[in-house]
N, C-alpha and C positions, 0 to 999 in steps of 0.2 A: 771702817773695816777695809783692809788692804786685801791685792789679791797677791801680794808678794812684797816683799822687803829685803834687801839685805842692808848691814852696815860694816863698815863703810858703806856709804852708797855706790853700787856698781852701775846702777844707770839713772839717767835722768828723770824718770817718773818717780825714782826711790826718792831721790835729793828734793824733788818737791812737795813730796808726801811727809817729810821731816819737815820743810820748810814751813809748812802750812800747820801742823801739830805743835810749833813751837811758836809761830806767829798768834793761834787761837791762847795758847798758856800763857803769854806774854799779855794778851789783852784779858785776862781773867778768866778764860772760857773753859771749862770744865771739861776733859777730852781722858774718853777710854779708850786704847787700841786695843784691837781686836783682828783674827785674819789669820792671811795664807803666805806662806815662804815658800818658794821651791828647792831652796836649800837652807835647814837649819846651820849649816854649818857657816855659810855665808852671810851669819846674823849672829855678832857679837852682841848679846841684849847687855851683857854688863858694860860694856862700854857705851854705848848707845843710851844709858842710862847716868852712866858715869858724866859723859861728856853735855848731855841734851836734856837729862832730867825726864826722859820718854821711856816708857817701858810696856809690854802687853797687857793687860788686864786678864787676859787667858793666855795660857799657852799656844803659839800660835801652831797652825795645822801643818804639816807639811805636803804639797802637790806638785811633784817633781816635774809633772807634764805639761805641755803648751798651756796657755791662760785658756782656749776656746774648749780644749778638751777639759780643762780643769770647772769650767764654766758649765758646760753640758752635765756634767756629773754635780754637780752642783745644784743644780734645776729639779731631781728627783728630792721630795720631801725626807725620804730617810738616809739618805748621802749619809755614809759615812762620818765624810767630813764638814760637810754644810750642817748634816743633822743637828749637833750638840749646842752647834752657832747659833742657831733658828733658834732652838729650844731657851738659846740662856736668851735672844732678842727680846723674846717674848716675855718673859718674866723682868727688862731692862724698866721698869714701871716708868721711874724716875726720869730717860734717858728725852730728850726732848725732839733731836735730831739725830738720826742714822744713817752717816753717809759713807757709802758702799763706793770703791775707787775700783775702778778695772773689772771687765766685763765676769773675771770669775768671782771676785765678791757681787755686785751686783746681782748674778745668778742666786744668791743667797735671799733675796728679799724674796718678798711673798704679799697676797695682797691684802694680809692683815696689817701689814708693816709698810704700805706704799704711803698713808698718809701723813707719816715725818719722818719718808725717805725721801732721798736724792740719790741717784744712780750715776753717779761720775763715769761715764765710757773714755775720758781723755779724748780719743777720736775714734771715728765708726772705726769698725774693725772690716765690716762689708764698704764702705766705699776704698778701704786702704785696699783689699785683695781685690777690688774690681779693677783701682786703679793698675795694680801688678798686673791683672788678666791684661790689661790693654795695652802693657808695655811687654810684657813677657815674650820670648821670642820661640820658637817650637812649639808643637803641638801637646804634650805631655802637660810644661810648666803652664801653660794658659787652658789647662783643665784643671788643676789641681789648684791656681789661687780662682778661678772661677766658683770651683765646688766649696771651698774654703769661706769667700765672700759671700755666697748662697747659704752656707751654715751661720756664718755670722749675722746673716738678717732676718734666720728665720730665730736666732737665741734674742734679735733686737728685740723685733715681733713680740714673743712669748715675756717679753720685761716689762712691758706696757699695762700688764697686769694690777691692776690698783690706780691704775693713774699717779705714778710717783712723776717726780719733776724729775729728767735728765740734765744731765751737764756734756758740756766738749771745750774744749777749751779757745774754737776757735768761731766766727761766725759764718765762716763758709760751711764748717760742719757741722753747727746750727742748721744751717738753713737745709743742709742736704738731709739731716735725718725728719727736718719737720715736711719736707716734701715730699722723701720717698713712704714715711709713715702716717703719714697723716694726723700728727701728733704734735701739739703746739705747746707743750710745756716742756719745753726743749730751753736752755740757759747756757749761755759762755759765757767764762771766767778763766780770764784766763794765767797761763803759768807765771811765776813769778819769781825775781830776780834775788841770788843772795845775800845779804849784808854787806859784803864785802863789796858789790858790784852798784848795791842800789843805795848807799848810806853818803850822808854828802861827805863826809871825811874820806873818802876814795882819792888816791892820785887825781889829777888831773888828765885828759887826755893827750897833752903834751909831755907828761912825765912816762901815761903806760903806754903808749905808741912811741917806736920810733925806738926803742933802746940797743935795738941790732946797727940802727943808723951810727952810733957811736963808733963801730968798724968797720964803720964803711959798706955797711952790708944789710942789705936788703934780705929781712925773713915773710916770706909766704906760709901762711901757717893754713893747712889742709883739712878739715875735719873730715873723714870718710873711713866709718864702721865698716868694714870689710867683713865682718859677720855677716853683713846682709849681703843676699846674690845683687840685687839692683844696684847697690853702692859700689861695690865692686866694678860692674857693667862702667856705671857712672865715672868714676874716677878713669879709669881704662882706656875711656873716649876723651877725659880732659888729658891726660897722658899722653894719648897719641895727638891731639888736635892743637893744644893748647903750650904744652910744657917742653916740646921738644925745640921752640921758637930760644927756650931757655940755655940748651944745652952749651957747655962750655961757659958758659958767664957764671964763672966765679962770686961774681958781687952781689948774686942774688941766690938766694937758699930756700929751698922750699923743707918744712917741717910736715911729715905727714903721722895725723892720728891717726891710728890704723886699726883699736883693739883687739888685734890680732897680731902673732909674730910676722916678720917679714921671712916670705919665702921666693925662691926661684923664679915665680911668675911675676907678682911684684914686684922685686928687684929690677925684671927687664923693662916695667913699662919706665923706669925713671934712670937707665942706663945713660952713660953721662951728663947727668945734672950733678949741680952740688947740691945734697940732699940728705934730711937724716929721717929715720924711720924710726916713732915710738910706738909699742907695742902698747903700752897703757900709760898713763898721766897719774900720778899719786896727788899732784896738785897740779891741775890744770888750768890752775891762776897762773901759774910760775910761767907756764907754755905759754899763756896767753900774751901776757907781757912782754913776752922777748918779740913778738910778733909785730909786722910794720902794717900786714897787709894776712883780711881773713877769708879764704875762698871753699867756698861750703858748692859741691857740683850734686850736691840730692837731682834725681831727674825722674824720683815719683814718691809718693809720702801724704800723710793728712795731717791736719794737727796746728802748733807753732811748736817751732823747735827752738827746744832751750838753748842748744849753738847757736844761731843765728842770733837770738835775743841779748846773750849774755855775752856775745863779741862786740854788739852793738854798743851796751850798756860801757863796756873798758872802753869805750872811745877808739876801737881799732878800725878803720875803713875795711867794708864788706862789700866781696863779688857773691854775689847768691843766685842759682839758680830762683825762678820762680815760685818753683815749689818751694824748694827751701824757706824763701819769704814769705811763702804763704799765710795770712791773715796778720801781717803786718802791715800797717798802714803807712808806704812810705814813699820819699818823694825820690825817683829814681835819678840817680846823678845828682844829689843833694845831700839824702839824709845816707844812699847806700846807691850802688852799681846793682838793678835786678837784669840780669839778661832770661833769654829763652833757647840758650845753646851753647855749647863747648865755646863754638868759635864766636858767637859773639861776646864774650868775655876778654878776647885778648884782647880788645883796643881800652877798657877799661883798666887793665892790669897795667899793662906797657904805661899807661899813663900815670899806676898810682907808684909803679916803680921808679918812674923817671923824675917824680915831683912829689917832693917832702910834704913841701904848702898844702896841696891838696889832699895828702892823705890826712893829714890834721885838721883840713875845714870839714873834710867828710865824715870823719872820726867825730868831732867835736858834734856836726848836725844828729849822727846817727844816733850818740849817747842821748842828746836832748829831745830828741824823738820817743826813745822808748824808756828813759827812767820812769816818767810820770804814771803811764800805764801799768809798766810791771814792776815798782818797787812793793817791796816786800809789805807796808803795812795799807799800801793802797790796796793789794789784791786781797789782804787777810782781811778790810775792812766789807768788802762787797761779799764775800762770804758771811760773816759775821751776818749782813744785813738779811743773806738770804736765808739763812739759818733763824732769826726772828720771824721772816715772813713764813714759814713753814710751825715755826712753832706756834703763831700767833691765828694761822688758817682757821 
């Protein structure tokens, strides 16, 4: 049960919720979708079905509002829209395991249905807004992710209901929800990589690295969601810190993901660089590829992030904030460049600009580092197992 979908997939929790429904069909596992969209409009099912072979078993709900408020209203037994879910769960006789993705499905279980549930939260949503409270600057914003991360643990709290097993995807955020809850059937699994990225017929990291090299020209390819204020903030400070050492050097091109259009403010933090501005990626394999060199500046966040993972996996050399890297196991200046600030990034950049060799030993370490964790039928298999263990309890 999703707490939202769109298809095409418009962000990365979608792409792995498909990933993982086509991974279980793939090993024979019998899978109904069920759930919430916040836009039907932004869920083509006939394609989605056309292309994937996936389709709802119900119509899905639609909940145009935040996941936390959608989740709150969720939580009351006669919910509108949780109601009719609850009611078909309960007559699912047949159904062996019921696993709830995103804290507003989740809200849907109940503790007749905890014991062959799994409550997939991805990551806390209270440590993600505590962490914003402690980064947030003004008085206003660090009341309002403060009151936000306080809502989100007391909906934790009330999910504990039945004893269901949780999930996160990461084991740092394992470990925070089994300590601030006191709650030890807490599991990471984590996200997992697509076909294209984790199948050994992929390029080589000599072939997807390194193709801007061919004129001469050094591409830095930027991931930073500028939807979110923090990312914004984030990038802002590598702008001014970091990117201006850039300006005037032709030979090196910075590409920035931006999902968002570029506007006037934007514009000025990358004024004289050579630099191009995509507002969205239709295949962001293609993006990927042309890239020499991948620098992810997240500077607060929980989770693992599929950017980081799936830049790794092409064989691209990665500057990562720490966060960014977060619940990645890796060997810093080896498998990937982790710093703890804007400015300690430049001397790793400057270096991966200056030297092809290294961007390809670094590239070559960091694919080999995270295929084996995150390919696609390594993680559907650890699911699969946990889904016996649940149904076999």
């Amino acid at each position: 049960m999703v707490s939202d979908l769109s298809y095409p997939p418009a962000e990365g929790l979608h792409q792995q919720t498909l990933l993982l429904v086509r991974g279980l069909k793939d090993q024979g596992v019998e899978v109904e979708l069920h759930g919430f969209v916040k836009s039907l409009r932004a869920l083509d099912e006939e394609a989605l079905y056309r292309e994937h072979g996936i389709a709802f078993a119900s119509p899905p709900s639609e909940q145009p509002r935040s996941l936390l408020v959608s989740a709150i209203r969720n939580l009351f037994p006669f919910s509108r829209a949780a109601g009719p879910l609850r009611r078909r769960l309960y007559n699912l006789s047949q159904v062996d395991v019921i696993h709830f993705e995103g804290i507003a499905a989740c809200a849907v279980s109940t503790r007749r249905l905890a014991s062959r549930s799994i409550l997939s939260f991805i990551d806390p949503g209270s440590r993600r807004n505590f962490r914003f409270f402690r980064q947030a600057d003004g008085f206003l914003p660090k009341v309002v992710y403060f009151a936000t991360g306080f809502v989100y643990l007391g909906v934790e709290r009330l999910l504990r209901r039945g004893n269901p097993i949780w999930h996160v995807v990461s084991d740092d955020d394992r470990r925070y929800l089994s300590e601030i809850h006191g709650f030890d059937a807490v599991i990471a699994i984590p996200v997992s990589l697509p076909a294209e990225l984790s199948g050994e017929e992929m390029a080589k990291p000599e072939d997807f690295a390194g193709e801007a090299q061919l004129h001469r020209r050094v591409d830095i390819l930027v991931y930073a969601d500028l939807r979110q204020q923090h990312m914004r903030d984030a990038l802002k400070v590598f702008a001014r810190k970091v990117f201006r050492s850039y300006v005037g050097r032709r030979a090196v091109e910075f590409t920035i993901l931006g999902r968002v259009e570029l506007n006037a403010e934007f514009a000025s933090w990358f004024e004289g660089l050579n630099y191009k501005f995509i507002a969205w990626a239709e295949d962001y394999l293609a993006v990927l590829r042309k890239a020499d060199i991948v620098l992810l500046p997240d500077s607060v966040g929980t989770g693992l992030k599929n950017r980081a993972i799936q830049s790794l996996a092409a064989g691209v050399p990665v500057v990562g904030t720490s966060i960014a890297m977060e619940g990645l196991d890796l060997r810093n200046g080896i498998d990937a460049f982790v710093v703890d600030s804007a400015e300690a990034s430049k001397v790793p950049l400057q270096k991966l600009v200056a030297d092809r060799a290294l961007r390809l030993r670094i590239g070559e370490a960091g694919r080999s580092r995270v295929i084996q964790e995150f390919g696609t039928k390594s993680v559907v298999k650890r699911w699969i197992d946990t889904y016996s263990e649940i149904q076999n309890a």
